[in-house]
ROPA-655811 format. One record per residue (C-alpha): residue in three letters; x, y, z. Coordinates in pm, 1 decimal. Each point is the difference from the previous one (the first is absolute). Layout:
# residues N
<voba r="ala" px="X" py="Y" pz="Z"/>
...
This chain:
# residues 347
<voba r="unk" px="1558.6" py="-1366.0" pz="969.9"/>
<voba r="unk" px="19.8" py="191.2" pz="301.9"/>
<voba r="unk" px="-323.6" py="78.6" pz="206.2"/>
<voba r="unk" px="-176.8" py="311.4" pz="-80.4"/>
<voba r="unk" px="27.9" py="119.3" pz="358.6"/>
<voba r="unk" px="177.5" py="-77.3" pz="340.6"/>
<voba r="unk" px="-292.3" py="-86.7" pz="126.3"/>
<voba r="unk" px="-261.9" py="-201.6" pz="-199.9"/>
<voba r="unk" px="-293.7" py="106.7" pz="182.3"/>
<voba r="unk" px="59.9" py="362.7" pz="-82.8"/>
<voba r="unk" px="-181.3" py="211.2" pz="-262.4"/>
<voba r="unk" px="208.5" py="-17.0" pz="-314.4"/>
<voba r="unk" px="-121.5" py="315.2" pz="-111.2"/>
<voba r="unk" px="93.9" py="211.7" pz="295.4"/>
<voba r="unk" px="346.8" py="131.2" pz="5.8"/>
<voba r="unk" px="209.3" py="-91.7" pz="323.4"/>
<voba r="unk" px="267.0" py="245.0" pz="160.0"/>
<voba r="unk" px="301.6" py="-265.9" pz="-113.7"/>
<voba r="unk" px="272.4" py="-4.6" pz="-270.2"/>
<voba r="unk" px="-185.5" py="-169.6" pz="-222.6"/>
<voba r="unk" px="-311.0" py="218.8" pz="-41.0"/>
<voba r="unk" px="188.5" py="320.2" pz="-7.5"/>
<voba r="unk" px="65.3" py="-56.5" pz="-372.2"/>
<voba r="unk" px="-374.0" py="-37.0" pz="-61.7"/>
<voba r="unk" px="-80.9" py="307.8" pz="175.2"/>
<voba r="unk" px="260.5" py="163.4" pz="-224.0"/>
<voba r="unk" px="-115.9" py="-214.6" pz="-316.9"/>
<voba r="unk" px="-343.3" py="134.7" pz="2.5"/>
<voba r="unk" px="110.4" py="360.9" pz="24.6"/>
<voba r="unk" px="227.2" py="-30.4" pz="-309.8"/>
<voba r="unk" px="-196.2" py="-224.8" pz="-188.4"/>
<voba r="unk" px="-169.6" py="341.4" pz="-216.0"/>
<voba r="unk" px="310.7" py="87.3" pz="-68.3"/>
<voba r="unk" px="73.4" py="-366.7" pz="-153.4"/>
<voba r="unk" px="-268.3" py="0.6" pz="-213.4"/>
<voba r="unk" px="66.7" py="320.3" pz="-147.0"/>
<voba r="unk" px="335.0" py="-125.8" pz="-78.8"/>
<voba r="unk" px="-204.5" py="-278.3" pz="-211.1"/>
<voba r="unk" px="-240.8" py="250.5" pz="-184.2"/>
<voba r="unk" px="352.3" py="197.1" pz="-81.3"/>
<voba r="unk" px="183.0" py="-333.1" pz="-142.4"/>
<voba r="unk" px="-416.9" py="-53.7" pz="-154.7"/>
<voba r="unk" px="64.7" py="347.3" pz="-193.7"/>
<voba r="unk" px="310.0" py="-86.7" pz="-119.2"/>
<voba r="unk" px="-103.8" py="-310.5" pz="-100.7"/>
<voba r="unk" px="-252.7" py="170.0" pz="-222.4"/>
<voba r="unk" px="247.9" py="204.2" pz="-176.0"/>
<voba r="unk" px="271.3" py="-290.3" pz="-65.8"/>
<voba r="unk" px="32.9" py="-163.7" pz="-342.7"/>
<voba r="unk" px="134.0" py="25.2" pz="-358.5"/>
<voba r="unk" px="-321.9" py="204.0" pz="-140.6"/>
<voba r="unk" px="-3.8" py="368.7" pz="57.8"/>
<voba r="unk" px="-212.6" py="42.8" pz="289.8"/>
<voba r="unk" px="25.3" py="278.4" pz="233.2"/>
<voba r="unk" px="-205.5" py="232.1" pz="246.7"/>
<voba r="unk" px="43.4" py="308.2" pz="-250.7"/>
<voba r="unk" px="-123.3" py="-232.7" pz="-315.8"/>
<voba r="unk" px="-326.6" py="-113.3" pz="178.5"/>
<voba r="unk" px="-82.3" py="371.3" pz="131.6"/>
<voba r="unk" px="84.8" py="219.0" pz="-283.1"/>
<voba r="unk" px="-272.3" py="133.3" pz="-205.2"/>
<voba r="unk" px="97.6" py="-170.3" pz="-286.1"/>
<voba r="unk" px="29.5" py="-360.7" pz="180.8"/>
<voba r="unk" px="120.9" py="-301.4" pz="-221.6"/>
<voba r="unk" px="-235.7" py="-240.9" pz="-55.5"/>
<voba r="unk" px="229.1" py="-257.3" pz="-32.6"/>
<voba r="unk" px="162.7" py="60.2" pz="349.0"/>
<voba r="unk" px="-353.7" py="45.9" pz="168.3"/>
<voba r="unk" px="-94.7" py="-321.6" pz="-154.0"/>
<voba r="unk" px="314.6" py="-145.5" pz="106.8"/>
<voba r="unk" px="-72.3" py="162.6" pz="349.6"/>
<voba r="unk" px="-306.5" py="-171.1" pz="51.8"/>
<voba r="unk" px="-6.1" py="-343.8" pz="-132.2"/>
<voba r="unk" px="373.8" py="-90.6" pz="35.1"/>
<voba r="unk" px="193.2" py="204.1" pz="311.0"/>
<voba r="unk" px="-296.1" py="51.6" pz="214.8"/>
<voba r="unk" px="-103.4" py="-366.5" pz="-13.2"/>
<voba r="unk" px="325.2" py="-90.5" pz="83.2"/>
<voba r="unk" px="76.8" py="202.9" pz="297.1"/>
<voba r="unk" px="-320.9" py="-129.0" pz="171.3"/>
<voba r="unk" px="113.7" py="-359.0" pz="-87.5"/>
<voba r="unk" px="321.8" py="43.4" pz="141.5"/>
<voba r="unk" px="-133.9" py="148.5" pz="334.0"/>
<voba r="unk" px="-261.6" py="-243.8" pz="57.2"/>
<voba r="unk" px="181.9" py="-323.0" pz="-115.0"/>
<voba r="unk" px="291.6" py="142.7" pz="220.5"/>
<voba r="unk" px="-208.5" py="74.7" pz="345.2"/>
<voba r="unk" px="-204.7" py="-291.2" pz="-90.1"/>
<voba r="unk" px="308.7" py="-286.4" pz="-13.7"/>
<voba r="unk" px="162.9" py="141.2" pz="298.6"/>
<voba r="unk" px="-308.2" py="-41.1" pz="203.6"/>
<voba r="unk" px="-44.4" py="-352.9" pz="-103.1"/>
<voba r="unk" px="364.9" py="-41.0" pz="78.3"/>
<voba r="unk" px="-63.4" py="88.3" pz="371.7"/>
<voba r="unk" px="-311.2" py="-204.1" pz="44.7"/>
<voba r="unk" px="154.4" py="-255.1" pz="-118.6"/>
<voba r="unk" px="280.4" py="22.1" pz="256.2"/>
<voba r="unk" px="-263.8" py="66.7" pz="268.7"/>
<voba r="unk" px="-159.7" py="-351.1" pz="-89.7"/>
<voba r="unk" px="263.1" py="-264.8" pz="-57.4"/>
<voba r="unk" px="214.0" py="231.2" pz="302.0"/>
<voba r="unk" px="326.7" py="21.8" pz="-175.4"/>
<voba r="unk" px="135.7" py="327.7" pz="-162.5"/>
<voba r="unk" px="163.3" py="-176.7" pz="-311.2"/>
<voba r="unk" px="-321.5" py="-78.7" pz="-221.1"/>
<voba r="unk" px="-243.6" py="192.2" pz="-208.1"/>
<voba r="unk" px="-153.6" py="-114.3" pz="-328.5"/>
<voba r="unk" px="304.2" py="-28.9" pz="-261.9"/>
<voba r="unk" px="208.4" py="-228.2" pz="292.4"/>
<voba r="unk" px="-252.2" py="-235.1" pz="58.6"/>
<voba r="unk" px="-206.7" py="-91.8" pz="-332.9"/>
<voba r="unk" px="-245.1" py="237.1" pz="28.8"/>
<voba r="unk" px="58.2" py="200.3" pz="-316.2"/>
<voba r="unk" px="149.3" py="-254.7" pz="-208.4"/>
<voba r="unk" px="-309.0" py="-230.8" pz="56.7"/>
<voba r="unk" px="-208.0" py="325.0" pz="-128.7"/>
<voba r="unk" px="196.6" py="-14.0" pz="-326.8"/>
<voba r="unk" px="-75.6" py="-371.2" pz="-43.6"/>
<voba r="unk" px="-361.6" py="66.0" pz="19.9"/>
<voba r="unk" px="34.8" py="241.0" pz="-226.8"/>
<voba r="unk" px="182.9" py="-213.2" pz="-221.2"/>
<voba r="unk" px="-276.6" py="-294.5" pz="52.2"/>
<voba r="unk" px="-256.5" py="281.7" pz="-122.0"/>
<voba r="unk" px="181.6" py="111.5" pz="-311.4"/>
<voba r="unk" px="57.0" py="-352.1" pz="-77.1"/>
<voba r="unk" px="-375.0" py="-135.4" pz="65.3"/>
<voba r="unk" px="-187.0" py="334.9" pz="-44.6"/>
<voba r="unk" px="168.4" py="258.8" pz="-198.6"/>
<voba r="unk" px="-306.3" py="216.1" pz="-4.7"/>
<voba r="unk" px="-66.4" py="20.9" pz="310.4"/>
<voba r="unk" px="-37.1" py="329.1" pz="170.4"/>
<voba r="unk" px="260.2" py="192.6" pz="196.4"/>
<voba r="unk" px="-242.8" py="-51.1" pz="347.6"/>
<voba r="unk" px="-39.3" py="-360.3" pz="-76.6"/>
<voba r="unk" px="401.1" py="-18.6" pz="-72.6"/>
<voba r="unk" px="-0.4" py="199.5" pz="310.2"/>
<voba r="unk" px="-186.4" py="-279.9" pz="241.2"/>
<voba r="unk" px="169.8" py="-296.5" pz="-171.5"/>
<voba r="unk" px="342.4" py="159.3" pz="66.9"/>
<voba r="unk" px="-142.6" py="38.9" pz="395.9"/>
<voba r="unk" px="-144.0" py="-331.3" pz="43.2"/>
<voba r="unk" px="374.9" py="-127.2" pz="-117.1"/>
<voba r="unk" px="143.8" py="246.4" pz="211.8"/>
<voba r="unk" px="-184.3" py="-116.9" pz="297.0"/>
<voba r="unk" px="52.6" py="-372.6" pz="-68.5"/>
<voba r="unk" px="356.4" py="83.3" pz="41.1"/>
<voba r="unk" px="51.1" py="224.2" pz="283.2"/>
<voba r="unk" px="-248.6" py="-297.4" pz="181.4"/>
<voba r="unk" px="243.1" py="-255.1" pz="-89.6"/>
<voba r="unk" px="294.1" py="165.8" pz="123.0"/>
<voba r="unk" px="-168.6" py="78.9" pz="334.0"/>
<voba r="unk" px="-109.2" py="-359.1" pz="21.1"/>
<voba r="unk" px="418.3" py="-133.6" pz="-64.3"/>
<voba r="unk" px="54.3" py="285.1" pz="319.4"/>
<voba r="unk" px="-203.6" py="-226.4" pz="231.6"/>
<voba r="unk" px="151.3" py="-282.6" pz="-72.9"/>
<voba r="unk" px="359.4" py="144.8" pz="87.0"/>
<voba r="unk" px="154.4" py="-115.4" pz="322.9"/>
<voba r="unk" px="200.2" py="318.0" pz="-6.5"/>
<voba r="unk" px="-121.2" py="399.8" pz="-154.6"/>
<voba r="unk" px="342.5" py="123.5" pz="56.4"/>
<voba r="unk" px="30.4" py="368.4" pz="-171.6"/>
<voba r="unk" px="193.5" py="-107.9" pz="-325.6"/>
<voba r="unk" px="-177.0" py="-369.3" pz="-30.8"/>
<voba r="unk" px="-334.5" py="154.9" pz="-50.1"/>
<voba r="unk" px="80.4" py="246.6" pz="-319.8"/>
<voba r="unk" px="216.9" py="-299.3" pz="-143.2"/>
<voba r="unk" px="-282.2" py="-196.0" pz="-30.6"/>
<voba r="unk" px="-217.5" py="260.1" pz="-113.9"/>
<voba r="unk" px="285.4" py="65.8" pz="-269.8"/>
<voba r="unk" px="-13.3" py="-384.5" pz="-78.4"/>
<voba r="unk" px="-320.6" py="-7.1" pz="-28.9"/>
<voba r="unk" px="-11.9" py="264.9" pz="-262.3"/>
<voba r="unk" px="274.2" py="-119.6" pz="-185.1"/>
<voba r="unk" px="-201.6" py="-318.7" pz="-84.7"/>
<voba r="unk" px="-342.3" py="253.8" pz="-76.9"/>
<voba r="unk" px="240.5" py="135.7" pz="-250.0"/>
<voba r="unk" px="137.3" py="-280.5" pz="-142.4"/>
<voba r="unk" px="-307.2" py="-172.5" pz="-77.1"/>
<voba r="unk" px="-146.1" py="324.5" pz="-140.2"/>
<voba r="unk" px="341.6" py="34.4" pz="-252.1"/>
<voba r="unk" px="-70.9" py="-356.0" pz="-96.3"/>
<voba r="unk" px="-326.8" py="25.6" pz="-89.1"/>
<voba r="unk" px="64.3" py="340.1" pz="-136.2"/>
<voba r="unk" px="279.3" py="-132.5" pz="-213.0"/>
<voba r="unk" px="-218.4" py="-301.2" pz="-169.2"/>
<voba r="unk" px="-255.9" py="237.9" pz="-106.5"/>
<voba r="unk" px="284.0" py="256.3" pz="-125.3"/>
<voba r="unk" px="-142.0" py="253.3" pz="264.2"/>
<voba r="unk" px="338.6" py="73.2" pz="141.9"/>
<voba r="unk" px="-32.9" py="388.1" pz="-86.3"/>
<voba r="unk" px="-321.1" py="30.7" pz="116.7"/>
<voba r="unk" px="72.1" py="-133.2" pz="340.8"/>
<voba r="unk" px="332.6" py="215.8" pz="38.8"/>
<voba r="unk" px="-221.4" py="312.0" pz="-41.6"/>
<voba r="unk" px="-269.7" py="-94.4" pz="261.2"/>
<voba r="unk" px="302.4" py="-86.9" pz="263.6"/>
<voba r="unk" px="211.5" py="286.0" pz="-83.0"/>
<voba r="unk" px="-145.0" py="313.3" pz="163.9"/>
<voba r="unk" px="-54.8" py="318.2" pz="-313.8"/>
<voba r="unk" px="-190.9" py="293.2" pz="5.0"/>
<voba r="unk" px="17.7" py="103.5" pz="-321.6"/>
<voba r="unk" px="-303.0" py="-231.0" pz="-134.8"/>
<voba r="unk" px="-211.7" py="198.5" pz="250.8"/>
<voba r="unk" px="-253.2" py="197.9" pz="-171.5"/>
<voba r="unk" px="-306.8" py="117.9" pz="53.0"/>
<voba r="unk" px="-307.3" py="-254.2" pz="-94.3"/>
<voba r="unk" px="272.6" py="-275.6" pz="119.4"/>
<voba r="unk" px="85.8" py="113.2" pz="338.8"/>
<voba r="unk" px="-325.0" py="95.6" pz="176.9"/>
<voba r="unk" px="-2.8" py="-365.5" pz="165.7"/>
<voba r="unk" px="282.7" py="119.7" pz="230.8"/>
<voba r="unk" px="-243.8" py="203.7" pz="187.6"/>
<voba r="unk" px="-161.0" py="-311.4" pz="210.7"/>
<voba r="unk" px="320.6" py="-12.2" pz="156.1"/>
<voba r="unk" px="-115.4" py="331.6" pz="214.2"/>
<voba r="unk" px="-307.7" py="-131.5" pz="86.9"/>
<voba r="unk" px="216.0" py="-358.3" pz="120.1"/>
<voba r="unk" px="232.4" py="256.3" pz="210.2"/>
<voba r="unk" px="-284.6" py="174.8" pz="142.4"/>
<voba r="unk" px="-87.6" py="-370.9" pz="113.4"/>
<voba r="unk" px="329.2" py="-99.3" pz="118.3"/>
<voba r="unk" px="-9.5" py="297.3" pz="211.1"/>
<voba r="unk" px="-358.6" py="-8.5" pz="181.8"/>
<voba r="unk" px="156.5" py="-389.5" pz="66.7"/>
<voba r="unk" px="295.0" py="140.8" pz="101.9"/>
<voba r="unk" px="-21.0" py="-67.1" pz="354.6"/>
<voba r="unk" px="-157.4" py="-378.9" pz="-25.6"/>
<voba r="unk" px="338.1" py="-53.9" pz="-187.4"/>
<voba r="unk" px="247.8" py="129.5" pz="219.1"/>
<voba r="unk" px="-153.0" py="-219.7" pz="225.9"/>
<voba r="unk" px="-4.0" py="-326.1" pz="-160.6"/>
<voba r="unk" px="376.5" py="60.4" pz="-62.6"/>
<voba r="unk" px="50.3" py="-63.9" pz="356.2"/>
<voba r="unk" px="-115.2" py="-343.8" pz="-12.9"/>
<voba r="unk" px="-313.8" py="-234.4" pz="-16.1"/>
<voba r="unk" px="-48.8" py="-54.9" pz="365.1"/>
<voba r="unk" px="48.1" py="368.1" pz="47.1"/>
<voba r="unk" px="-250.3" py="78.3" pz="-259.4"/>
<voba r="unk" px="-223.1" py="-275.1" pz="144.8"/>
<voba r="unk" px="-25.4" py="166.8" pz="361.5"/>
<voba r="unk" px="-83.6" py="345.8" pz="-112.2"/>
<voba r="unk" px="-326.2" py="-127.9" pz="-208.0"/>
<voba r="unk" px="134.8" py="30.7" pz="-339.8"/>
<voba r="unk" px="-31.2" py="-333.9" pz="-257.4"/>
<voba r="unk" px="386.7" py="-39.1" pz="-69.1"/>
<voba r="unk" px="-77.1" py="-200.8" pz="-308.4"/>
<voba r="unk" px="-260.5" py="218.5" pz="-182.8"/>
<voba r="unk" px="271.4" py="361.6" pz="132.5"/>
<voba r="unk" px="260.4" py="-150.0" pz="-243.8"/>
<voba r="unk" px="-197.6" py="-202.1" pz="-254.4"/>
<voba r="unk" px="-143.2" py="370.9" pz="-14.0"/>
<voba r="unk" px="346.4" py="140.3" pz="-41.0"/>
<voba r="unk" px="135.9" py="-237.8" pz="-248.3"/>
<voba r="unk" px="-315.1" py="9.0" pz="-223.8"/>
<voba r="unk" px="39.2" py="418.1" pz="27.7"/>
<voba r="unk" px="391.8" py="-16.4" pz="-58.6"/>
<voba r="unk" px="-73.6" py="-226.2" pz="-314.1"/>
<voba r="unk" px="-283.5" py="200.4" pz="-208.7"/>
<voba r="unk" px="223.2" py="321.6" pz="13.4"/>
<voba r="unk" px="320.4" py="-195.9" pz="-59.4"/>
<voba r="unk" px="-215.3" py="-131.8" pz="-308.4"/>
<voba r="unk" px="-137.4" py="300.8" pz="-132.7"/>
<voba r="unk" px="376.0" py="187.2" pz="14.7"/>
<voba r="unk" px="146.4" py="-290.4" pz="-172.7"/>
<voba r="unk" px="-235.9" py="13.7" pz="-278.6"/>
<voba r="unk" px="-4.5" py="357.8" pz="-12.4"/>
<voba r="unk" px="353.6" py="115.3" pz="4.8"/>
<voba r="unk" px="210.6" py="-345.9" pz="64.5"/>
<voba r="unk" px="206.7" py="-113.8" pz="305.2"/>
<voba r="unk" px="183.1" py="208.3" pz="227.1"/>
<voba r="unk" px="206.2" py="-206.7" pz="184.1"/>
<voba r="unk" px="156.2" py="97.8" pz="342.1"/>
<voba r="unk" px="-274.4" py="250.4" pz="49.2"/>
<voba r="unk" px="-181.9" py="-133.1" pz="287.0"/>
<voba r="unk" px="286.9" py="-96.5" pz="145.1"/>
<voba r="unk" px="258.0" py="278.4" pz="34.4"/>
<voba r="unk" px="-234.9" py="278.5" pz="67.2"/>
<voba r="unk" px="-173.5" py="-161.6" pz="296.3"/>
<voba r="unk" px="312.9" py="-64.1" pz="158.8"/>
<voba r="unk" px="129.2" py="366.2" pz="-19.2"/>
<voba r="unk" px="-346.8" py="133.1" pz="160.0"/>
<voba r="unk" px="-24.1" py="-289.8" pz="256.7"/>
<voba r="unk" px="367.0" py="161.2" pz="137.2"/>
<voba r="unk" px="-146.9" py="303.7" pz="55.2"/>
<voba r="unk" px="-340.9" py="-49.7" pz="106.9"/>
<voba r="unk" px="-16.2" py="-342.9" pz="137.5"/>
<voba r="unk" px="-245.3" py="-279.1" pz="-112.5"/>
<voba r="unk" px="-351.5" py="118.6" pz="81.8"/>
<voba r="unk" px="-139.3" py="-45.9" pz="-328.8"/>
<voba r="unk" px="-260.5" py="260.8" pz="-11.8"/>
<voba r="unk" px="254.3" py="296.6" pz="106.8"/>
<voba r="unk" px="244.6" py="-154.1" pz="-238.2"/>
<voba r="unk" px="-252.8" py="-17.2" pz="-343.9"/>
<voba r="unk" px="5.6" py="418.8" pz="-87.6"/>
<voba r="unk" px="377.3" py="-39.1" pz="-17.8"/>
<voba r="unk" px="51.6" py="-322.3" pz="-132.1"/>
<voba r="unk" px="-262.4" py="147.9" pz="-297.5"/>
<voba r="unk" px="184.7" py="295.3" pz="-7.4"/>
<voba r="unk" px="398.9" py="-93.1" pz="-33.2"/>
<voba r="unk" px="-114.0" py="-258.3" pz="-222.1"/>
<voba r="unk" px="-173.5" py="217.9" pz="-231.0"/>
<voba r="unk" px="316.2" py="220.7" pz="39.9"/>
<voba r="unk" px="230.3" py="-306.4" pz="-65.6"/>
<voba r="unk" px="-159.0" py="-78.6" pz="-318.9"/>
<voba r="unk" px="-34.9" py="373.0" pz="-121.9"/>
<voba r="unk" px="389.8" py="34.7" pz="31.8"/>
<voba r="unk" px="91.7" py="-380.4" pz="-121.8"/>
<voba r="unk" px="-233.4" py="124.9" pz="-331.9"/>
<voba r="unk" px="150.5" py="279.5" pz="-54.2"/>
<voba r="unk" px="389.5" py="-126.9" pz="36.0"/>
<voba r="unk" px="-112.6" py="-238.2" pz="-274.2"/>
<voba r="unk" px="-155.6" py="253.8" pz="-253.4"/>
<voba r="unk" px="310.4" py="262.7" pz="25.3"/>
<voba r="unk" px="324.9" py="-237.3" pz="75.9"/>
<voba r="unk" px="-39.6" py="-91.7" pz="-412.2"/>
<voba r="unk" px="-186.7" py="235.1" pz="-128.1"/>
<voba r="unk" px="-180.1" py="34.6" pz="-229.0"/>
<voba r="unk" px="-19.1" py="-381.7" pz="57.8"/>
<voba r="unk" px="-178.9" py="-135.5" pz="305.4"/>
<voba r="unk" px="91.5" py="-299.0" pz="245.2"/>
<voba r="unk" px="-300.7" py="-161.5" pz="154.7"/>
<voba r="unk" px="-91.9" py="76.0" pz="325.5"/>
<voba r="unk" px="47.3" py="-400.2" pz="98.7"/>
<voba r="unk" px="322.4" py="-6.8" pz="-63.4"/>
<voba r="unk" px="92.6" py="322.6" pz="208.4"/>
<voba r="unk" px="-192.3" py="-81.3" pz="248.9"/>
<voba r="unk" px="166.5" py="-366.4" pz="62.7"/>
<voba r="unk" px="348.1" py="96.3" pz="-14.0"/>
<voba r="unk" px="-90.4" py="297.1" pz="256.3"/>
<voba r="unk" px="-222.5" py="-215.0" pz="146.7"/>
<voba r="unk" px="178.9" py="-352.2" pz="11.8"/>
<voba r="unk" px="301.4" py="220.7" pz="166.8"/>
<voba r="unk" px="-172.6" py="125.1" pz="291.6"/>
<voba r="unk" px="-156.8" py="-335.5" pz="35.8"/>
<voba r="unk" px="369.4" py="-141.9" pz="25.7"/>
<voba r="unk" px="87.6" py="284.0" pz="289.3"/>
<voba r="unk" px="-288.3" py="-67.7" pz="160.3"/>
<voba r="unk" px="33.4" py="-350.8" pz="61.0"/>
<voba r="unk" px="346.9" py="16.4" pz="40.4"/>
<voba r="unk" px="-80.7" py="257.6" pz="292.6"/>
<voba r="unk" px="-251.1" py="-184.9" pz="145.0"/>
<voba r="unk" px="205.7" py="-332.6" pz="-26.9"/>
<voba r="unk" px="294.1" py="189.8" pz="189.7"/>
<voba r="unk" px="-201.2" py="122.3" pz="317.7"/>
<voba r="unk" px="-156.0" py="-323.1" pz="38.0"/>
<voba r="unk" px="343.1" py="-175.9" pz="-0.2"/>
């Protein structure tokens, strides 16, 4: 990862006359506009969907009760889901990258998310009845185990080329997964483990979804930390001279990046690629201070997932494809140019 400014002593939240913070000067003016592009894909989330639901049915006098109903406890829910899980995963993606300095991980490439399935896995094989909170903090003390373990195998590599680093990541959540099939497959919990890791909105209903709210308050956090992070992604001696306690910045990070990670997972599934792609496309355009980067990074990832939902409920209709599956293949392609980009200019 590159540093966040020319000059490491500056203030990373003042804007320099160069090239590179022209686009954030830009950014900021245009970012209103973004995020009324997301509360127009929002709408139209709303109003997408087999049932007969429509502006004019929900404001006529004589209003269905069936589509109000509908309204409330089925699209409404939803929508929120999607735009929370989506700004919420894309943020973790870029702290992530901020930590471990390489632009090529986020939670599905390095074990993150498929260590929060196999805790929730452990609980619905040890305690079935648990509730959703308590499946909530077992899936993040899993998730945390992991993404700790994989940070520990980065120290101990003589060399964190660009493409070494999300290889191991990927190897290390290949074996998460395969241990969690395993076990899933002795206890004939094969189904039950494909939903949790395959990303699907159309569960989400009111009474089931309201869980997904913490993840605000966790973005809220990630953002008054913002700066403390950027920071620590420039290295421990760095992060050691300015006063800041490198260790506790990113145990802080990864403990943050793991209870929303958790919560989204058992909410609404994985979405893989997430926290990947979209940081990428926003660090192009407004560089890598992580504090003027998080409104956009929430907003075109709330935007991704709006549009990837949507593709999936109309390309079959009335049938729907889940919103993991779109999401990877759109996802796992840009992930491809990416590194294949990135491979090329370093070469």
């Amino acid at each position: 990862m590159q540093a966040v400014t020319s000059d490491p002593h500056a203030d990373p939240d003042i804007p320099h006359d160069d090239a590179r913070r022209r686009p954030l000067l830009q950014g900021g003016a245009a970012l209103p506009l973004a995020v009324t592009g997301v509360l127009m894909l929002a709408t139209l989330s709303l109003f997408v969907g087999v049932s007969d639901v429509t502006p004019l049915s929900l404001l006529r006098a004589d209003a269905d009760p069936q589509a109000l109903q509908i309204f409330l406890l089925s699209r409404v829910p939803r929508t929120v889901s999607i735009v929370l899980a989506g700004a919420a995963m894309a943020i973790c993606g870029l702290v992530m990258q901020m930590l471990v300095r390489n632009r090529f991980v986020e939670p599905s490439t390095i074990g993150t998310t498929e260590a929060a399935g196999l805790g929730l896995l452990a609980v619905t094989i040890l305690a079935p009845g648990m509730p959703l909170f308590g499946k909530m903090l077992v899936a993040a003390v899993f998730a945390l185990a992991s993404t700790l373990v994989f940070v520990r195998i980065l120290r101990g590599l003589p060399l964190r080329s660009i493409v070494l680093v999300p290889l191991v990541g990927l190897m290390l959540s290949g074996v998460i997964a395969s241990i969690s099939t395993y076990v899933a497959f002795d206890f004939d919990l094969l189904q039950t483990l494909s939903a949790w890791m395959t990303g699907d909105f159309s569960g989400v209903i009111a009474g089931r979804y309201e869980l997904i709210w913490s993840v605000a308050a966790l973005t809220v956090a990630i953002y008054i930390a913002g700066d403390r992070f950027t920071v620590a992604g420039l290295g421990e001696e760095f992060t050691t001279n300015l006063g800041l306690n490198y260790r506790r910045t990113v145990a802080l990070g990864l403990f943050l990046v793991s209870i929303v990670t958790a919560v989204v997972v058992v909410v609404v599934g994985a979405l893989p690629f997430l926290g990947l792609v979209v940081p990428n496309i926003v660090s192009l355009v407004m560089g890598d201070n992580l504090r003027q980067s998080l409104p956009w990074v929430a907003v075109v990832g709330a935007a991704f997932v709006l549009v990837c939902d949507v593709v999936g409920r109309v390309i079959r209709f009335p049938y729907e494809i889940p919103i993991g599956v779109v999401v990877g293949v759109v996802g796992a392609a840009l992930f491809l140019a990416l590194l294949l980009r990135k491979s090329a200019r370093v070469g």
